[in-house]
N, C-alpha and C positions, 0 to 999 in steps of 0.2 A: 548366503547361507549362514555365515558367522552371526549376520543381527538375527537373521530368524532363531537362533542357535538362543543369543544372548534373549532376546524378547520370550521365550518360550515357545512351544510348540502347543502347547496348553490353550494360553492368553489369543493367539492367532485361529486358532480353532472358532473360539468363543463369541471372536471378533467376526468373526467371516458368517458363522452362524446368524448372529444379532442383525447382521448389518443385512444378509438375506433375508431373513423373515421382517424386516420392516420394507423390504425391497414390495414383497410376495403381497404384503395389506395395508391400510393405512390403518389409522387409528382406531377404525371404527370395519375394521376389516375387508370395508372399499378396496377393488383393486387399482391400482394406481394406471396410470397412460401409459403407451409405450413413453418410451425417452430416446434421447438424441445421444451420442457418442463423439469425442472430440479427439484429434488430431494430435501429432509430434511433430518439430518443426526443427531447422537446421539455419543458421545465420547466414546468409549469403553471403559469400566474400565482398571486402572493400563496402557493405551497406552500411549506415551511420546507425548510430544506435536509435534506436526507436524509444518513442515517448509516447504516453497517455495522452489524452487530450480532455480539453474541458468541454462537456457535453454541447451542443448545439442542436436548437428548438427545430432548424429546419432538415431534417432528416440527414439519411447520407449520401454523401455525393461519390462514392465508392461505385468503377464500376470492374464488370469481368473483364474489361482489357487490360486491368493492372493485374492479373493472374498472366504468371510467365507460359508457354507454352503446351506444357504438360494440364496445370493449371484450368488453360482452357478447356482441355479435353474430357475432364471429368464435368468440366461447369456443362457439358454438352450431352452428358450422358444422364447426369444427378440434376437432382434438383439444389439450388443456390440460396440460403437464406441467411436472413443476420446473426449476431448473435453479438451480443451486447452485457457488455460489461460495466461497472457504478456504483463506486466506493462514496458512501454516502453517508458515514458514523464510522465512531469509532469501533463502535460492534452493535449487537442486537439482541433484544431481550426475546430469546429463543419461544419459551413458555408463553410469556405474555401473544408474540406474535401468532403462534399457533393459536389462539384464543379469537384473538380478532378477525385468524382469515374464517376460521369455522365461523364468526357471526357473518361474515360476507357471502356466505354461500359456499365458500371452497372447502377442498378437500386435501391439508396439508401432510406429508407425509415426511417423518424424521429418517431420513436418508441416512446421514452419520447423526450418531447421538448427541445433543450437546453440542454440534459444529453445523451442521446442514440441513437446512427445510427444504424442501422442495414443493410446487403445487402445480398444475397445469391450467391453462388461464387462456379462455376463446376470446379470439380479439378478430372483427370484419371477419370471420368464416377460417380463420387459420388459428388449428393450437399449439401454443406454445408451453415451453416447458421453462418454470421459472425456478431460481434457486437461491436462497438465502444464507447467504456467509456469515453466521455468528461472530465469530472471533474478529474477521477483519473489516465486518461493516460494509458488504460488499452485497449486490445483488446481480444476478448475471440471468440473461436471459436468453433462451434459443427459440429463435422463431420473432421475435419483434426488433425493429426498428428502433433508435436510441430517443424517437419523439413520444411513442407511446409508453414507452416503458417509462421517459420522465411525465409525462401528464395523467398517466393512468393506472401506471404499478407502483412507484413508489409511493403517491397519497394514501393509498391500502395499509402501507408498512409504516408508514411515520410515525404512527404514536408509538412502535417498541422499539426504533432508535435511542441508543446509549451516546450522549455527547455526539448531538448529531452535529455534523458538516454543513457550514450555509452554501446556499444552492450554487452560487459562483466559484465556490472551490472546487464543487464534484468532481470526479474526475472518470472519464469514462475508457473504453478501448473497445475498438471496433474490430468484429472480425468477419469474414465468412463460411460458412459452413456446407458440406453437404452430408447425406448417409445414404446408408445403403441397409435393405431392410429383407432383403429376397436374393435366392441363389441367382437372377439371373441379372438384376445390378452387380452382384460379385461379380459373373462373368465379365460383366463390362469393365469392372475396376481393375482384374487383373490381365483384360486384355491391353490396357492403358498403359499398366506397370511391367506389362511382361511378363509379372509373373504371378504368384497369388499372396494376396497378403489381408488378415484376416484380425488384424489390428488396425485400430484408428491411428491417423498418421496425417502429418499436414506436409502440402505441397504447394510451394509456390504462393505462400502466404492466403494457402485453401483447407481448409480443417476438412477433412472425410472422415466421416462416422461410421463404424463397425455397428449395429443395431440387431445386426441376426438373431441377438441375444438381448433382449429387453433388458433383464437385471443388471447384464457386465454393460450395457451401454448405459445404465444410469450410475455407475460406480467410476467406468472410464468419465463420464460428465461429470464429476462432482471432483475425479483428479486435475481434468482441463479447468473446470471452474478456480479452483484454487490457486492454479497457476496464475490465472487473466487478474482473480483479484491480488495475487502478488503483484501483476504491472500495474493497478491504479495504486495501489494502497502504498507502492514506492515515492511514483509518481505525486504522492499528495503530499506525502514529507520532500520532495525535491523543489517542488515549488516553496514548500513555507519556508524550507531554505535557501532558495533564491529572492526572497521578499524582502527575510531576515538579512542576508548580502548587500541588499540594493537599500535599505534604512542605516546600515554603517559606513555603507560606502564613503558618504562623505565626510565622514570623520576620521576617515583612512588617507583622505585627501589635504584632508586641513591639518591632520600631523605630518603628514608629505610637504609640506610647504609651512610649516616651525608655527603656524598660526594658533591662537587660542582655542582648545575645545569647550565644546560648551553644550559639557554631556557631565552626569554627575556620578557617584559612584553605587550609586544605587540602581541606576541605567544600566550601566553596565553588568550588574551582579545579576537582575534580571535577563538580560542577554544572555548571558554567560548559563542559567538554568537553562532558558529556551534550548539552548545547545547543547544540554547534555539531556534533557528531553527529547531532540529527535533522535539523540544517538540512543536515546535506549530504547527507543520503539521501532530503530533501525536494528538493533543488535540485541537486546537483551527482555522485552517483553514481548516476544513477536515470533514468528516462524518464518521470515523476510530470507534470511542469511540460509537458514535450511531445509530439508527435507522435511515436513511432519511424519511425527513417530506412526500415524496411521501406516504411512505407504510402505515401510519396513518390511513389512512380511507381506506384501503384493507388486513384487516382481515387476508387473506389466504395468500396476498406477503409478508406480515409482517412475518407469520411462517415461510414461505419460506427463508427468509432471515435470519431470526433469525438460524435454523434449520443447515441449510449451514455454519454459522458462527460460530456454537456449533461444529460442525462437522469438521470444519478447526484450533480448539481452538484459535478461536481470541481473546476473555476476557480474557483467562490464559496466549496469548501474549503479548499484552498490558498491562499487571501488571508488567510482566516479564519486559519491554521494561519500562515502567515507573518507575519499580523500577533502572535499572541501567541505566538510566537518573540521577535519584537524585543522586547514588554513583558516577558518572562522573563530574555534576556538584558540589560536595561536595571533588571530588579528584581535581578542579580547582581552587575553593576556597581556600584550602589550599594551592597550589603551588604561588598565588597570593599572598595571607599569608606572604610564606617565601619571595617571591622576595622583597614585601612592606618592610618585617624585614631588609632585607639586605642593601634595599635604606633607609631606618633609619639608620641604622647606618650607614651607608656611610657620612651620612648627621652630624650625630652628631659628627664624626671624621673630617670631612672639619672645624664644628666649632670649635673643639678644636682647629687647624694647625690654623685658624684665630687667633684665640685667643692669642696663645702658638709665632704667627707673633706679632701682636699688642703689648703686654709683651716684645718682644724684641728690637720692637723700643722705647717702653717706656724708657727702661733699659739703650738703645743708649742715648739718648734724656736725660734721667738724668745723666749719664756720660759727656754727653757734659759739662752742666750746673755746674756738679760738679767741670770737667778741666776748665772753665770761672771763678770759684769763687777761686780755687787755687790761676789762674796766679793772677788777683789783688791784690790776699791780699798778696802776692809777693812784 
C-alpha cells in the first residue's frame, strides 16, 4: 500500500486504464485472441540452481513424468503445451517491429507501452500467443516449441533487433504450461488442489493459467513473460562471464607458478571494462536485481513475478554472478599489480643505465682534464 501511496493513486488509475484499452483493440481496433495466463512457483528443497540453456534445433525432449505428482494430475485434466522463452538482443526496436509485423500480415498489439508487443501467430493448426520484450531482447512464446519459434519467429523479428546476439549465444528456457478457460476446468483445478484457487500459480515445475478472464490473462502473461526473460537475459551475462574466466585463467596459473606473463596492459584494461560492463547490465542499466516500477501498484503481477522468479532462482543467481564479478575484477587487479611492478622496475633500471652513463662521461671528462693538467706541467 505504501508504493501505491508513494506512486500515486492518480498515475495507477491511468495506467490500468491505457493498459486496458489497448488489451480491449489493437491498433486498428481489431480485437485481439484470447491469451494464455502463467504460473508462481516455489524452489524445491535441496534442487540446484537452475540454468537457461542454449537453444537446440531438435525440439524438446521434456516429458510429463518430470512433473511431480500433483503435477501430473492437472497434465491429465488440462491441456499441456510449451512455452518458450529467447533472449536474442540486447533489446528491440518497438515501432520499427510493429511496422514490419503489420507488412507480414499480423496484427500487433502494444500490450505494455514501450515495453511489450504481442501478436498471435497459426503455426500446423495451433495458435500461439507471442510476445516481445523491448527492453530485454527477449521473445517468449506460448504455444510453440523452441524449433519453430527459432526457424519461423524469430526471422519475422530480426531486422528490429538492437545489438543483436549471434545465434550460438541465444539463450533459451523451457517451460510447461496449461490453462484453464471455463467454470468446469476450474472445478477440476480445484478439485486437484483441494481447494479453489482462481490465480495462476505453477506446480511442480507446471505453469496453470487463470484464462476466465482474457484481459487479466494477458497482463498475468506479460508478468510471467518478464520473469522467464529475466532467466535468459541473466543466463546470457553468466556465460560471457564464464568465457571471460576461462581466457584468464591461465594467466592466473602462470602467476601461480612465478612464470612470465605475457599479457600487456592494455589487455588488461580492456578486461577490466568487460567487467564492469557486465556488472552494470547486472545492477545498474537493467531491471535484473528488481521489481519493475510497472508491478508496484498490481498486487497480483507483482506475485506473479516475484513467484516465477523464485522458481527460476534468480536471487541465488545473481549472488552467484555478483560474487564472481568481484573475484574476476580482484583477479584483474592483481594481474595490473604485477604488470605496474614490472614497469617500476623497468623504469628504475633505465635510471640506473642513466646514471651508471652520466658517471661514465663524468669519469671521461675528468680524465681529460686530468691528461690537460699533466701535459703543462710538462
Amino acid at each position: 500500500m505504501s508504493r501505491l501511496v508513494a506512486g500515486g493513486l492518480s498515475n495507477w488509475v491511468s495506467l490500468a486504464f491505457n493498459v486496458r484499452k489497448s488489451l480491449s483493440r489493437g491498433f486498428h481496433g481489431d480485437p485481439i485472441t484470447k491469451a494464455i495466463k502463467r504460473p508462481k512457483g516455489s524452489v524445491e528443497p535441496g534442487r540446484v540452481l537452475r540454468r537457461s540453456q542454449v537453444p537446440k534445433r531438435n525440439g524438446r525432449s521434456k516429458s510429463l513424468d518430470s512433473f511431480g505428482s500433483t503435477g501430473q494430475i492437472f497434465s491429465s485434466v488440462l491441456e499441456v503445451r510449451p512455452c518458450t522463452t529467447i533472449t536474442t538482443a540486447e533489446s528491440y526496436d518497438l515501432p520499427k517491429l510493429i511496422d514490419e509485423l503489420r507488412k507480414s500480415g499480423l496484427r500487433p498489439v502494444s500490450l505494455i507501452p514501450d515495453e511489450i508487443v504481442s501478436f498471435s501467430y497459426l503455426f500446423e493448426g495451433q495458435l500461439a500467443d507471442i510476445m516481445v520484450l523491448g527492453n530485454s531482447g527477449t521473445v517468449v512464446s506460448w504455444g510453440l516449441e523452441e524449433k519453430p519459434v527459432m526457424e519461423v519467429i524469430l526471422p519475422i523479428l530480426a531486422d528490429s533487433r538492437i545489438k543483436p546476439i549471434a545465434e550460438d549465444q541465444f539463450e533459451s528456457e523451457d517451460m510447461d504450461y496449461a490453462e484453464f478457460d471455463s467454470n468446469h476446468a476450474l472445478h477440476d483445478v480445484a478439485q486437484a488442489l483441494n481447494k479453489v484457487e482462481d490465480a495462476s500459480f505453477i506446480i511442480d515445475d507446471l505453469i496453470v493459467i487463470n484464462s476466465l478472464d482474457s484481459e487479466s490473462g494477458m497482463l498475468d502473461k506479460a508478468a510471467f513473460a518478464c520473469g522467464m526473460s529475466r532467466s535468459t537475459r541473466l543466463a546470457f551475462l553468466e556465460n560471457s562471464l564464464e568465457k571471460r574466466i576461462e581466457k584468464t585463467r591461465k594467466f592466473t596459473e602462470l602467476l601461480s607458478q612465478g612464470k612470465k606473463l605475457n599479457i600487456t596492459e592494455s589487455d588488461v584494461l580492456r578486461s577490466t571494462g568487460s567487467l564492469f560492463l557486465l556488472r552494470g547490465k547486472l545492477n545498474l542499466y537493467s531491471e535484473l536485481i528488481e521489481t519493475p516500477d510497472l508491478y508496484w501498484s498490481e498486487p497480483q503481477l507483482e506475485n506473479i513475478y516475484k513467484e516465477i522468479s523464485k522458481s527460476l532462482d534468480i536471487q541465488p543467481r545473481i549472488a552467484i554472478l555478483n560474487a564472481k564479478l568481484d573475484y574476476a575484477t580482484d583477479e584483474s587487479r592483481a594481474l595490473m599489480a604485477v604488470l605496474n611492478e614490472k614497469k617500476s622496475t623497468r623504469l628504475e633500471w633505465i635510471i640506473i643505465y642513466l646514471i651508471l652513463i652520466e658517471v661514465c662521461f663524468e669519469l671521461h671528462h675528468y680524465y681529460e682534464r686530468y691528461l690537460a693538467e699533466e701535459t703543462r706541467g710538462k
